[in-house]
GUZA-45447 format. One line per field, with one value per atom (N, C-alpha, C): residue in three letters; atom name; z, x, y. Coordinates in steps of 0.001 Angstrom, whole numbers, plus 500000, padded with zeros to 6 digits. Layout:
<nodes>
res c(ALA ...)
atom c(CA ...)
z c(Z ...)
x c(X ...)
y c(Y ...)
</nodes>
This chain:
<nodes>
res c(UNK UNK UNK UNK UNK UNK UNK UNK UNK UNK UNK UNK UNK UNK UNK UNK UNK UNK UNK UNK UNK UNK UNK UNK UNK UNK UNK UNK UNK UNK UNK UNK UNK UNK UNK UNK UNK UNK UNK UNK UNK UNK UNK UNK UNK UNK UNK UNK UNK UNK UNK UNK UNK UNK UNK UNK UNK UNK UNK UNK UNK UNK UNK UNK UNK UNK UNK UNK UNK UNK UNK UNK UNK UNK UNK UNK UNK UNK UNK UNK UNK UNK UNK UNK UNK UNK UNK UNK UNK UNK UNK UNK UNK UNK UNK UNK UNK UNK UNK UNK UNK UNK UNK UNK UNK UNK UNK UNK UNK UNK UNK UNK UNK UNK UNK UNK UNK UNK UNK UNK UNK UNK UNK UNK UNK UNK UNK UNK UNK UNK UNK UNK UNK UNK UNK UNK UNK UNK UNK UNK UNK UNK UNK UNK UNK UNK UNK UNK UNK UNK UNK UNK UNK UNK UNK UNK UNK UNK UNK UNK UNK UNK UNK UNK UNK UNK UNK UNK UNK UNK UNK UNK UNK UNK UNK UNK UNK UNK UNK UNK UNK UNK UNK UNK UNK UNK UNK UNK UNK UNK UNK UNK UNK UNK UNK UNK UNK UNK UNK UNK UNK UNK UNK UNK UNK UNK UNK UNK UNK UNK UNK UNK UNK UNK UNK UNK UNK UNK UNK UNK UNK UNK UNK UNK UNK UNK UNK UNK UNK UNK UNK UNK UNK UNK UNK UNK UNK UNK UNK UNK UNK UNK UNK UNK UNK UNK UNK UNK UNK UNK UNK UNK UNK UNK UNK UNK UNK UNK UNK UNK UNK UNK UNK UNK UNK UNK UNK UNK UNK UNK UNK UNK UNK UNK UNK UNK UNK UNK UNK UNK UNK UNK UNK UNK UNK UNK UNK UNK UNK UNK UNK UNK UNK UNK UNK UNK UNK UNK UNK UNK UNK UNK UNK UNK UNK UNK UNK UNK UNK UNK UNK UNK UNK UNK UNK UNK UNK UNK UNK UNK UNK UNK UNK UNK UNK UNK UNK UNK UNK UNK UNK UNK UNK UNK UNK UNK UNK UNK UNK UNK UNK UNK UNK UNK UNK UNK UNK UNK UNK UNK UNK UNK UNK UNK UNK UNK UNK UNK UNK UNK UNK UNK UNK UNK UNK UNK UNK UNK UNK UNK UNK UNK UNK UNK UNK UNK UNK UNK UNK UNK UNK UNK UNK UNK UNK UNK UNK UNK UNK UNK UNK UNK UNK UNK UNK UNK UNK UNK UNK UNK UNK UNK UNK UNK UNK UNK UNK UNK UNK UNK UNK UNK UNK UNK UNK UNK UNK UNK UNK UNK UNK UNK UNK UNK UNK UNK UNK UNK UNK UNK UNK UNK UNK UNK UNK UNK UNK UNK UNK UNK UNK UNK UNK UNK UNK UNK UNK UNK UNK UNK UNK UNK UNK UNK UNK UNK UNK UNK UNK UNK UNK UNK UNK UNK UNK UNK UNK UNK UNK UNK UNK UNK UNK UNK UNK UNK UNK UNK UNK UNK UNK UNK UNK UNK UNK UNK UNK UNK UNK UNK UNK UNK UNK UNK UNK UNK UNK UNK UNK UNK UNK UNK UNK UNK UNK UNK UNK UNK UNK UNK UNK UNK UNK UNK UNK UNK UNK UNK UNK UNK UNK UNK UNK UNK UNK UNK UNK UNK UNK UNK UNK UNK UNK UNK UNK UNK UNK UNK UNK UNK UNK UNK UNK UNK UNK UNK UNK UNK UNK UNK UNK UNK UNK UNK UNK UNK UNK UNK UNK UNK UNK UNK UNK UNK UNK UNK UNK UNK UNK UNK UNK UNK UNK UNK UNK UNK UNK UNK UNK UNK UNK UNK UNK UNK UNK UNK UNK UNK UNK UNK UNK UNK UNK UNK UNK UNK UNK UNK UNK UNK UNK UNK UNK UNK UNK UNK UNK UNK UNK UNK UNK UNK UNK UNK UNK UNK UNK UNK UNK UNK UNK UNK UNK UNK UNK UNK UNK UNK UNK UNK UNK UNK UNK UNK UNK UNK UNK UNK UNK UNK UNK UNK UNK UNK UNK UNK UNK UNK UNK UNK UNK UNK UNK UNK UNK UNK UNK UNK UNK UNK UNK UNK UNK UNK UNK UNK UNK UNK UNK UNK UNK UNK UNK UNK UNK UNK UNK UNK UNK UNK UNK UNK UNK UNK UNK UNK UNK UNK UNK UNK UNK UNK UNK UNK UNK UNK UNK UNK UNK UNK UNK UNK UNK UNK UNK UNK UNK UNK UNK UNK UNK UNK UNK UNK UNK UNK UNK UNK UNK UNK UNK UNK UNK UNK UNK UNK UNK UNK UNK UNK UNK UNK UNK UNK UNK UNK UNK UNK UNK UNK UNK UNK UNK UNK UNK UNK UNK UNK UNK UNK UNK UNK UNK UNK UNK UNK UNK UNK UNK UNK UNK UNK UNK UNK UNK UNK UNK UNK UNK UNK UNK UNK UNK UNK UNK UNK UNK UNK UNK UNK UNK UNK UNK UNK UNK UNK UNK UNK UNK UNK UNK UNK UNK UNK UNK UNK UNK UNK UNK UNK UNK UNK UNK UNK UNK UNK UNK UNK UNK UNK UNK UNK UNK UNK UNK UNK UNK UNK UNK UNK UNK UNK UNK UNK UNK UNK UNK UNK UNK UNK UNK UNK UNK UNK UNK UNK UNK UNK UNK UNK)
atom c(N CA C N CA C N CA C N CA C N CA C N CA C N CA C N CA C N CA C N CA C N CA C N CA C N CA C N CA C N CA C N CA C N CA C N CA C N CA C N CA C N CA C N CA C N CA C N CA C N CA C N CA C N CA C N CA C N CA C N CA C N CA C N CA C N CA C N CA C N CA C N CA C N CA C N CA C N CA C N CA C N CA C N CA C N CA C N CA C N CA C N CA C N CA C N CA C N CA C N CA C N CA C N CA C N CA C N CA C N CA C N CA C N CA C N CA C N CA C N CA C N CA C N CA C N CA C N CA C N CA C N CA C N CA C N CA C N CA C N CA C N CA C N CA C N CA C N CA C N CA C N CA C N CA C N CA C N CA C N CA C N CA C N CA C N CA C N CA C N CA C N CA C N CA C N CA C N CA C N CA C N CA C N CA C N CA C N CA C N CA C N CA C N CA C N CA C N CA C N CA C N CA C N CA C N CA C N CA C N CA C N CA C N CA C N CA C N CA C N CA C N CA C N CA C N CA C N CA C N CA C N CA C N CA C N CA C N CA C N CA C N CA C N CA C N CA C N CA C N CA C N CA C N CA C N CA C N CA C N CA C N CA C N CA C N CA C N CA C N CA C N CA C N CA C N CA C N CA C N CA C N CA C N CA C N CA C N CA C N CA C N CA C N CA C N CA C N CA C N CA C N CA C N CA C N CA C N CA C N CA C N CA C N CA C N CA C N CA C N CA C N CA C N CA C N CA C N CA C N CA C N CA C N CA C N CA C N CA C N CA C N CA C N CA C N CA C N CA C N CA C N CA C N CA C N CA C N CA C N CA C N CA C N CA C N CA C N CA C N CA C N CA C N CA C N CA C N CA C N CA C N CA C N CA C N CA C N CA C N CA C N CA C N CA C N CA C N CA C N CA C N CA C N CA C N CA C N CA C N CA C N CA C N CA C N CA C N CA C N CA C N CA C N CA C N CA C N CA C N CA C N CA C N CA C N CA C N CA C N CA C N CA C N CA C N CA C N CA C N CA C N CA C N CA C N CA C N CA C N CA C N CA C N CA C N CA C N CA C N CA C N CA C N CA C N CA C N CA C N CA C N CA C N CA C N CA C N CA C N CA C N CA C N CA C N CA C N CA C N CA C N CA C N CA C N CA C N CA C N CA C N CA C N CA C N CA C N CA C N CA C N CA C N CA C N CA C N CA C N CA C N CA C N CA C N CA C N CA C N CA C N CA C N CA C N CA C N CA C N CA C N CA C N CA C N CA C N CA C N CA C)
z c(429886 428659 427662 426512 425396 424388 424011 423178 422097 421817 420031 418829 418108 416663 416256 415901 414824 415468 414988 415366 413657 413253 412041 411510 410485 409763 410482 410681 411141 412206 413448 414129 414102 413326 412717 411744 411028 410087 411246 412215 412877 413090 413534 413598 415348 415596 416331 416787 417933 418612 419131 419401 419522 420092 421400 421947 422706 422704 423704 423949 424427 425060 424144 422977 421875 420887 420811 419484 419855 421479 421383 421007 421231 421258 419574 419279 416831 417273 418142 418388 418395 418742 418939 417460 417071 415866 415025 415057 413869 413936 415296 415324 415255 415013 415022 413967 412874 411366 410725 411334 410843 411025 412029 412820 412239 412196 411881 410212 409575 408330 407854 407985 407472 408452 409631 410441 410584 410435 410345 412102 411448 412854 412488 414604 414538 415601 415118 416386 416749 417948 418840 419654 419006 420097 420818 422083 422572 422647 421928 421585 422495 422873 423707 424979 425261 426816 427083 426166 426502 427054 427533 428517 429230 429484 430655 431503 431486 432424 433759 433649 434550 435980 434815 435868 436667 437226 438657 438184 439065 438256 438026 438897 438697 436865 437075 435793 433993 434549 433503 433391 434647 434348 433663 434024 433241 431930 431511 429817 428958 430133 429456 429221 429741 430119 428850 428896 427498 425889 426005 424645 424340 425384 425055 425085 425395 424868 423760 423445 421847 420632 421188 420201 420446 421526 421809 421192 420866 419994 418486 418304 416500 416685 417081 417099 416950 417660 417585 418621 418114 418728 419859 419682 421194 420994 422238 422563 423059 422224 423126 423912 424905 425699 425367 424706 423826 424496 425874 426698 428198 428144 429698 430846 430766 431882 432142 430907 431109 431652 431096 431151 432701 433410 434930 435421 435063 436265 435714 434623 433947 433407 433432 432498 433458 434754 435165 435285 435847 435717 434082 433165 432124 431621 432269 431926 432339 433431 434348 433710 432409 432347 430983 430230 428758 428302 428025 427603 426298 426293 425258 425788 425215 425233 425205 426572 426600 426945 426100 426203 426445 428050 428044 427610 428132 427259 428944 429607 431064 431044 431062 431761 430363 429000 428295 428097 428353 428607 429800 430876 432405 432045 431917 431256 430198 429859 428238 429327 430212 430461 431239 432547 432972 432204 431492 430436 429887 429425 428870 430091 431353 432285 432970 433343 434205 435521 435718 437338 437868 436830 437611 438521 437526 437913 437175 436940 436045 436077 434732 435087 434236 434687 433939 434285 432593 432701 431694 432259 431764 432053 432206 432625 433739 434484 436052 436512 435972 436223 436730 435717 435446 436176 436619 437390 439098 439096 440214 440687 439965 439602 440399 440504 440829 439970 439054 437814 437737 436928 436462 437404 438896 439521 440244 440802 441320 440054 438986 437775 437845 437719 437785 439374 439966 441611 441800 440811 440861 440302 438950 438496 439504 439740 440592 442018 442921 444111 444457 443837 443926 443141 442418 441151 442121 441711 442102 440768 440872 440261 440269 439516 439336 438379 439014 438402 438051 436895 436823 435805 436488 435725 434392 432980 432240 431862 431974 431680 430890 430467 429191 427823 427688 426763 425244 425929 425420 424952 424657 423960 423160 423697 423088 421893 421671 420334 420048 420377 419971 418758 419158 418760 417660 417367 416474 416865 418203 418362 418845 417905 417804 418234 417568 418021 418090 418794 419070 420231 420670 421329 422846 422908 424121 424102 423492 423849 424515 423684 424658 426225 425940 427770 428584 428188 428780 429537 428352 428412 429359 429356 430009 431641 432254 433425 433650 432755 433260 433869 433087 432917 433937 434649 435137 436165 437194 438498 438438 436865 436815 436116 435839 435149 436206 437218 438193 439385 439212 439791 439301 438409 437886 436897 436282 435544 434470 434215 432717 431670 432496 431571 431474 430148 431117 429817 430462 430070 429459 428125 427536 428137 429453 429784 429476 427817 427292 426219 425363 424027 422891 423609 422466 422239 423293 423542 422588 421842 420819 420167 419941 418784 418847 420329 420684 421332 420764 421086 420329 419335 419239 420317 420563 421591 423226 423135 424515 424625 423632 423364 423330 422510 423078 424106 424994 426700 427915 426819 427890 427489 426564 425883 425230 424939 424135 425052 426436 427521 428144 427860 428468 427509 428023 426870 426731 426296 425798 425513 426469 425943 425785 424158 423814 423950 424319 425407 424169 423165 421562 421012 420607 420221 420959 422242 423194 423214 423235 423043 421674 420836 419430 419783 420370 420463 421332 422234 422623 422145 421097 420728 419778 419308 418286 418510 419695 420439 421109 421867 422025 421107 419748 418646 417928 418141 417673 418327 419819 421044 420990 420565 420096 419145 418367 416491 416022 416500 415760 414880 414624 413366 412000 411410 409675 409188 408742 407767 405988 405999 404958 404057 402428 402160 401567 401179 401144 402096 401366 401824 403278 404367 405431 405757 406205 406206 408101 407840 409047 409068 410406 410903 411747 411848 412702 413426 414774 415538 416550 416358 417429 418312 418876 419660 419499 418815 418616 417548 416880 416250 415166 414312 413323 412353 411961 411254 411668 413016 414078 414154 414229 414669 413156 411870 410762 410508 410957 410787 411532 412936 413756 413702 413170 412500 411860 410828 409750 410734 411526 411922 413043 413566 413841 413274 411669 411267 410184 410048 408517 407249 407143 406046 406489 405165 405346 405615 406575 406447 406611 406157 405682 405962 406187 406799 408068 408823 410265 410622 411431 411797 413117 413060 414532 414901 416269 416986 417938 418582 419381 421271 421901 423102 423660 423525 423600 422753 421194 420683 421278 422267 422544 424521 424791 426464 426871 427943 428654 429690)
x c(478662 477949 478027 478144 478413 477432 476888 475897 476179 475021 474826 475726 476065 477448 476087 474827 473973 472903 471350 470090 469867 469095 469062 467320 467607 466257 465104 464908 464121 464734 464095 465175 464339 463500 463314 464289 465005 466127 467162 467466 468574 469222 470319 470211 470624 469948 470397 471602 472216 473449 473621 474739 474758 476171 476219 477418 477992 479224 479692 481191 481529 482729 483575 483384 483667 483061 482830 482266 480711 480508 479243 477885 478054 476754 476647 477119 476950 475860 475871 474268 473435 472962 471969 471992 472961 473035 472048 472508 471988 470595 470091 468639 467805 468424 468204 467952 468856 468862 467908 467885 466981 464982 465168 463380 463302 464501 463968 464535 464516 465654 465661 465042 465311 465702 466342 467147 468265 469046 470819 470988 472348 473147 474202 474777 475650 476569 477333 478093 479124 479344 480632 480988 482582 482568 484049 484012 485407 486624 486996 487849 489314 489681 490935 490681 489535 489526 488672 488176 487792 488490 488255 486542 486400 484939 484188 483867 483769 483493 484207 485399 486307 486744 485909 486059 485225 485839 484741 483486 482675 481560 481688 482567 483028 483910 484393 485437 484198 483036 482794 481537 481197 480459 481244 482304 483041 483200 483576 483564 482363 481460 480051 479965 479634 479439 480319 481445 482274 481822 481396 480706 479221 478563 477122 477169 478686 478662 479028 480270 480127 479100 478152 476807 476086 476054 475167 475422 476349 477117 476925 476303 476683 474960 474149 472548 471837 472360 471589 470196 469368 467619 467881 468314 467778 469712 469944 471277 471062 471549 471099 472756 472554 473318 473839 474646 474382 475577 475848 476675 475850 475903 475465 476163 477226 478116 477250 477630 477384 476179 474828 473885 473518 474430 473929 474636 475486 476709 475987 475493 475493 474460 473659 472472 471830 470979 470608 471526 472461 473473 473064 473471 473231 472262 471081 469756 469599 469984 469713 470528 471812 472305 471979 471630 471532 470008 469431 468092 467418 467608 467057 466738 466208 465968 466760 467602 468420 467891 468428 467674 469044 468250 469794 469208 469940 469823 469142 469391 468662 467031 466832 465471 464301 464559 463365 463858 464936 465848 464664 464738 464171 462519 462224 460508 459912 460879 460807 460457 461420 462023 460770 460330 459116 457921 457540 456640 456622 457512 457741 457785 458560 458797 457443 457291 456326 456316 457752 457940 458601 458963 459247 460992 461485 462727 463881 464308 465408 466318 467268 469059 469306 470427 470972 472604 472929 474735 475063 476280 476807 478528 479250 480209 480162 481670 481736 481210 481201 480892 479374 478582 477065 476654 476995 476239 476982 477965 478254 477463 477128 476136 474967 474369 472930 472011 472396 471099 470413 470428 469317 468194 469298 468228 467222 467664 467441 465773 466406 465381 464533 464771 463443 462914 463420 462514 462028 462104 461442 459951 459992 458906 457970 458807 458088 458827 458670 459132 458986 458386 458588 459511 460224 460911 461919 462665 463710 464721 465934 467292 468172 468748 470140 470982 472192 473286 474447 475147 476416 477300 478336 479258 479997 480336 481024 482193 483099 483824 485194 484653 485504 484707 483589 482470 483230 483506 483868 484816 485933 487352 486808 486185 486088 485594 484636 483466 484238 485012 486361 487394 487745 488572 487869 486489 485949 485607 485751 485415 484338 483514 481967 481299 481626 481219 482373 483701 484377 484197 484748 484596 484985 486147 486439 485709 484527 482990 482326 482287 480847 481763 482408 483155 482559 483345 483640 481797 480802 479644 478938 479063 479190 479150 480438 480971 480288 480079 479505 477595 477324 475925 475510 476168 475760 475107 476033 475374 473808 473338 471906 471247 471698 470967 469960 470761 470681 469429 469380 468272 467034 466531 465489 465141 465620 465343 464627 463372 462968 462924 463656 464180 465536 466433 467643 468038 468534 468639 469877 470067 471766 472034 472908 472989 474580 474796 475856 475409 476134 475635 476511 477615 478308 477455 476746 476615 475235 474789 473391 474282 476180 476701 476772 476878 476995 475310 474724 472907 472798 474083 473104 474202 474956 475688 475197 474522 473804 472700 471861 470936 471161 472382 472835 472883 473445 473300 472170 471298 470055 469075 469138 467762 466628 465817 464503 463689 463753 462547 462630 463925 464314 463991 463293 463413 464351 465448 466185 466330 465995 466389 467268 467335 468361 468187 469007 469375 469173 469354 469850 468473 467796 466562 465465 465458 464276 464997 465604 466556 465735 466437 465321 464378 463264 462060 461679 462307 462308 462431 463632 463830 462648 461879 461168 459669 459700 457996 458531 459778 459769 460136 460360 460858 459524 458169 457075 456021 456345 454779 455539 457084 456927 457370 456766 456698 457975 459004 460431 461023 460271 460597 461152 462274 462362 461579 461112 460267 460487 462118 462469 462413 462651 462678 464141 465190 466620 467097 468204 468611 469531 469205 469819 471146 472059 473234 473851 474977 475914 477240 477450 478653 479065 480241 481269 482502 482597 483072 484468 485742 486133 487431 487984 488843 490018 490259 491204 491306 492217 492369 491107 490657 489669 489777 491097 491643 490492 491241 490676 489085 488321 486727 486585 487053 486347 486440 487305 487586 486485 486333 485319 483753 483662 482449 481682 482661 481787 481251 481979 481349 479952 479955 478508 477625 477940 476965 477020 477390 477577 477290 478047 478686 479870 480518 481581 481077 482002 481951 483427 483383 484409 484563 483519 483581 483899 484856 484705 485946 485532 486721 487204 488460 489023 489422 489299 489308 490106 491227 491861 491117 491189 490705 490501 491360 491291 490451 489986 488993 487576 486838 485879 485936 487100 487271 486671 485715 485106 485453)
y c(827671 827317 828462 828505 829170 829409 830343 830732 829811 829660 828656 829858 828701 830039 830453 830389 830933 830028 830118 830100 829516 828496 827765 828170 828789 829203 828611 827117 826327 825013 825536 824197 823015 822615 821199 820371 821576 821089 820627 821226 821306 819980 819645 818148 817681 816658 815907 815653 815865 815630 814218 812765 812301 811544 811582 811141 810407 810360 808686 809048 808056 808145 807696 806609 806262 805519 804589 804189 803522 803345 802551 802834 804438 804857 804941 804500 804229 803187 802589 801737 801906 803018 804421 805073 805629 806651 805494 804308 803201 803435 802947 802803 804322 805258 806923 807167 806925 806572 805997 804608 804103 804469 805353 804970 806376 807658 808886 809131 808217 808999 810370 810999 812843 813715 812930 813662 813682 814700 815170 814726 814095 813743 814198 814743 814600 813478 812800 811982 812346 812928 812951 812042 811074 810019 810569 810549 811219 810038 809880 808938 809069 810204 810255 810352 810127 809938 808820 807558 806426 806060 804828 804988 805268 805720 806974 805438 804465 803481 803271 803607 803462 805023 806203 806853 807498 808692 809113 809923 809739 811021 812307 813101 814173 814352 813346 813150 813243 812387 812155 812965 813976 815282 816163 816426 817754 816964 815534 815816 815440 815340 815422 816674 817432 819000 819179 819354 819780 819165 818235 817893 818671 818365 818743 820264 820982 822524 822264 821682 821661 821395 820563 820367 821127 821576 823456 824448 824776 825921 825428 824565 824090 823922 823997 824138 823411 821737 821132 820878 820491 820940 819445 818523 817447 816846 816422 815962 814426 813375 811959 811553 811299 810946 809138 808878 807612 806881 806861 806010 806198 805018 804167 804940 804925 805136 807336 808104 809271 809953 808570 808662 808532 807604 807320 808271 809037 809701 811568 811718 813511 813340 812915 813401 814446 814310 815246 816391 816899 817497 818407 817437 818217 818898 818287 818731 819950 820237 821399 822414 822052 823163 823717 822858 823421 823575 824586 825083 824171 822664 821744 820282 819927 818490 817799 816974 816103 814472 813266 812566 811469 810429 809699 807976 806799 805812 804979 805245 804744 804577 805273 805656 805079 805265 804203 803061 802479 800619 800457 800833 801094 800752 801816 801821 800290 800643 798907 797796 797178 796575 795821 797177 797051 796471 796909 796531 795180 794975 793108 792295 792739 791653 790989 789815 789253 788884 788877 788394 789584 790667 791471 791002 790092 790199 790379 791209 791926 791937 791309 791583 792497 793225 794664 794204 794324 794083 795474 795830 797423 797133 798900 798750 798749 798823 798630 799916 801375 802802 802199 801922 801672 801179 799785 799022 799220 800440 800939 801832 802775 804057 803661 802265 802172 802668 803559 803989 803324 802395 801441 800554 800217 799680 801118 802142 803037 803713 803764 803736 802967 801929 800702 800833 801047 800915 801897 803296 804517 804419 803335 803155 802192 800745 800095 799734 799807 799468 797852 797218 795495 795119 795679 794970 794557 793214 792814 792835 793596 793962 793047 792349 791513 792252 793041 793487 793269 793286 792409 793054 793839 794302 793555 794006 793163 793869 794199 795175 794707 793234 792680 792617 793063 792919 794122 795021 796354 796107 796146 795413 794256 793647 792476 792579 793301 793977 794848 795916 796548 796001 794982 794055 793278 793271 792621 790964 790390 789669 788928 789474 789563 787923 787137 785788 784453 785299 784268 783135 782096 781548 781713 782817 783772 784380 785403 786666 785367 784011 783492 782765 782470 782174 782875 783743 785672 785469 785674 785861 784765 783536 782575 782416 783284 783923 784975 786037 787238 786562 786107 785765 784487 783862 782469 783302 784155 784453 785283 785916 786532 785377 784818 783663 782808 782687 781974 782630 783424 784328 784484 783558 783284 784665 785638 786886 786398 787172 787091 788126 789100 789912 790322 790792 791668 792492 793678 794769 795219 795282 795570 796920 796877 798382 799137 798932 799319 799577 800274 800587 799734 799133 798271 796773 796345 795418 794436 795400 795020 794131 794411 793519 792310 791690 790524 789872 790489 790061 788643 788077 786284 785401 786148 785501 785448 786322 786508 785821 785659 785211 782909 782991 781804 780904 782181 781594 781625 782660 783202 782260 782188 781094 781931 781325 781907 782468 782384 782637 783831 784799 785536 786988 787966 789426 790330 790096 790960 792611 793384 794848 795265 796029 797132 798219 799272 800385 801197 801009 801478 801831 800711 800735 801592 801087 802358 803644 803971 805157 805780 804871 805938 805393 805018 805370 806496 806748 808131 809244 809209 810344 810468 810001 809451 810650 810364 810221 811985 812364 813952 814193 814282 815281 815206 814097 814383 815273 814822 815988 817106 817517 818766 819365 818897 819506 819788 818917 819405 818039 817158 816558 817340 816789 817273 816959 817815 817856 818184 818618 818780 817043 817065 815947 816075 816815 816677 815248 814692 813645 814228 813576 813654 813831 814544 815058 814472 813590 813090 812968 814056 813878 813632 813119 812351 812978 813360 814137 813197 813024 812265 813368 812949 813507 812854 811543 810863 809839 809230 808409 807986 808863 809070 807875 807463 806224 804920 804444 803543 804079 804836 804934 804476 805272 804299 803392 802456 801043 800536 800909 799837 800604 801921 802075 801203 800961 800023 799124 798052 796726 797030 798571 799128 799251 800096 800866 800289 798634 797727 798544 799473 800751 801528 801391 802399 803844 804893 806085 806930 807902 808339 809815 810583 812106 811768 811620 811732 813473 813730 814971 814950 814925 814898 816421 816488 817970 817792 818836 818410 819063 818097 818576 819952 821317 822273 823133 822214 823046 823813 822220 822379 822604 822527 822626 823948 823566 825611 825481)
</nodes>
């Protein structure tokens, strides 16, 4: 781990770190934006080594570990862990190594989820990493030990919202298949345990029906960050308009194109870095 470049007059100004494997965790940045507006972001999505879904935990500790040094060294005050997959395989890991507030997308999805449900029976769909991981159920049975878990890998969801095929008639198939076997398990709740996946929420919602509560991984996420950047006094407090940047590892072209259909605005500062910039 690498000393911070400089220490910031006030680390309430400082900004927020925010990262993914590529573009999902902009699901998070959105609802971050929106719940905190006078807070500077930054987003790092690692674009040349998507996706972290597919690989080992070892794999996707070391390029966790390598990002969250890079947002360590540039001074940002809390780091959100804004992919599912990193969040189940490195968050503790990371916690233990960097002297700040690391916050992942598991554990308030988890907490939410509890809270709305009534029967206490829960489906959680992610990538194949995620719902291999056991996180989420392992999470929820930490809080309650009666909960019953229905898990279900989707690992065509991601391309698919990639590709912009937000409400085609192949996403709801697709969705269709993924969803019959938790459906079927009587769940009254289930848990978006991806960060791309808020995009296809009326399509899901299609097949789940009105009876079912819907959590986004995105949304409780900024409510977290929300609630520790308030119990400990590191809100901006400045009133200057909020300052965001955009960090990728690859193909900067391609992230602003499918930005927009995240963050329904163009953006245009993004900076690409080549892997050896930030490697320790």
């Amino acid at each position: 781990m690498t000393e911070p470049l400089n220490n910031p007059p006030s680390m309430n100004s400082a900004p927020i770190g925010i990262f993914d494997s590529g573009l999902g965790g902009l699901t998070v940045f959105k609802q971050v934006q929106q719940l905190l507006p006078a807070e500077n972001l930054i987003y790092f999505g690692d674009t040349a080594r998507v996706p972290y879904g597919t690989k080992g935990k070892a794999t996707v500790q070391k390029f966790a570990r390598q990002i969250a040094n890079y947002l360590y060294i540039r001074g940002v005050k809390l780091i959100v862990v804004a992919c599912n997959t990193a969040s189940s395989l490195a968050l503790e890991y990371l916690q233990n190594l960097f002297p700040l507030p690391i916050v992942g997308v598991v554990d308030p999805a988890a907490r939410s989820a509890l809270r709305v449900s009534h029967s206490q029976r829960i489906g959680v769909i992610g990538t194949t990493a995620t719902i291999a991981s056991g996180k989420f159920e392992a999470t929820l049975r930490n809080y309650d030990p009666a909960v019953t878990v229905i898990s279900q890998p989707c690992p065509l969801f991601v391309p698919l919202i990639e590709e912009g095929w937000l409400d085609s008639p192949v996403t709801e198939e697709v969705a269709r298949i993924y969803l019959k076997p938790v459906l079927e398990q009587k769940i009254d709740t289930l848990i978006l345990g991806c960060t791309h996946y808020p995009l296809i929420i009326p399509v899901i919602r299609k097949i789940v029906g009105s009876g079912i509560t819907i959590v986004d991984t995105a949304q409780e996420t900024a409510r977290e960050v929300q609630q520790l950047l308030t119990s400990r006094n590191l809100l901006n407090r400045q009133t200057t308009p909020a300052q965001y940047q955009f960090v990728v590892t690859d193909f900067p072209q391609k992230f602003e194109e499918i930005a927009q259909r995240f963050l329904g605005a163009p953006i245009t500062n993004v900076t690409q870095i080549a892997l050896d910039e930030f490697l320790d």
